[in-house]
C-alpha positions, 0 to 999 in steps of 0.5 A, spaced: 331 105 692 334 097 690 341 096 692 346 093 687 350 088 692 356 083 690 352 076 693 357 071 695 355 064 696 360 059 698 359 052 694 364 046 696 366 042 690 365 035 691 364 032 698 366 037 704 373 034 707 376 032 699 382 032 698 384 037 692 377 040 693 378 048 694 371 051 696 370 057 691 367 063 692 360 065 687 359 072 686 353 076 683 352 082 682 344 084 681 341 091 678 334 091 677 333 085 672 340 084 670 344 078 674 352 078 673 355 071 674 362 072 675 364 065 676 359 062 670 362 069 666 354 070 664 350 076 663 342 075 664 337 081 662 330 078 664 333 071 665 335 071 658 342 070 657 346 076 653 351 075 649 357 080 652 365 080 649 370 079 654 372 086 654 364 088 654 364 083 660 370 087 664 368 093 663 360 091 666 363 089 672 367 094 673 362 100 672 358 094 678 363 095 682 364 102 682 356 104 682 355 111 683 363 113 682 365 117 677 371 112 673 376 115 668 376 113 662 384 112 664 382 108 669 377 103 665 383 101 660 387 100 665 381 095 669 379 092 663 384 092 657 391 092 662 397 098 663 400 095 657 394 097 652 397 103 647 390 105 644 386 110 645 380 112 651 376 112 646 376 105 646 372 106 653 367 110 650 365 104 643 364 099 648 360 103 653 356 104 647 356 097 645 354 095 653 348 100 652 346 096 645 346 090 648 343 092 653 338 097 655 337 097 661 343 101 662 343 106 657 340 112 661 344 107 667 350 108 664 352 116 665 358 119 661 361 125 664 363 130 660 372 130 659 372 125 665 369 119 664 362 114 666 359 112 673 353 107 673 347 111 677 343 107 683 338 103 680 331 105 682 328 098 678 327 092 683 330 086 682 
């Protein structure tokens, strides 16, 4: 079975010892052949990029770090969208539905319980 890690890696932004230069933290996550790379903001499937919105974006990364776990859909809105959005959980479930179009891998990843919400399985695809 293929664990699904955030990898950081420490980057320093200019010579080490600049002043105003800050060491930054890049983090991605892998799940079988799909890399999310938080600080790029980019999705790859195959090494091709993928095209997300930035609510698509949110929503993928945090069904990534909440693999295996059941995640309302009360819980996705206020992740992605914030506590002050005022539409419907149905939202959660179109963009899920879109996340599955745009990317395949995820349409049997991606697990819908019944009145609750999603949970991402655990890959069994090697990186």
């Amino acid at each position: 079975m293929n664990l699904h890690l955030l990898v950081p890696s420490h980057a320093h932004e200019g010579p080490p010892g600049l002043p105003g230069k800050a060491r930054s933290l890049t983090a991605q996550y892998h799940y079988g052949p799909l890399t999310v790379d938080l600080s790029r903001h980019e999705v790859r499937l195959d090494g091709q990029e993928v095209a997300l919105t930035a609510k698509e974006f949110g929503l993928l990364e945090h069904l990534l770090r909440n693999i295996g776990r059941v995640l309302t859909r009360d819980v996705l809105l206020s992740a992605v969208w914030g506590y002050d959005y005022y539409g419907t959980t149905r939202t959660v479930d179109v963009h899920v539905r879109r996340l599955k179009q745009k990317l395949p891998l995820l349409d049997d990843a991606i697990i819908s319980i019944k009145s609750l919400g999603y949970k991402l399985r655990e890959s069994d695809v090697p990186a």
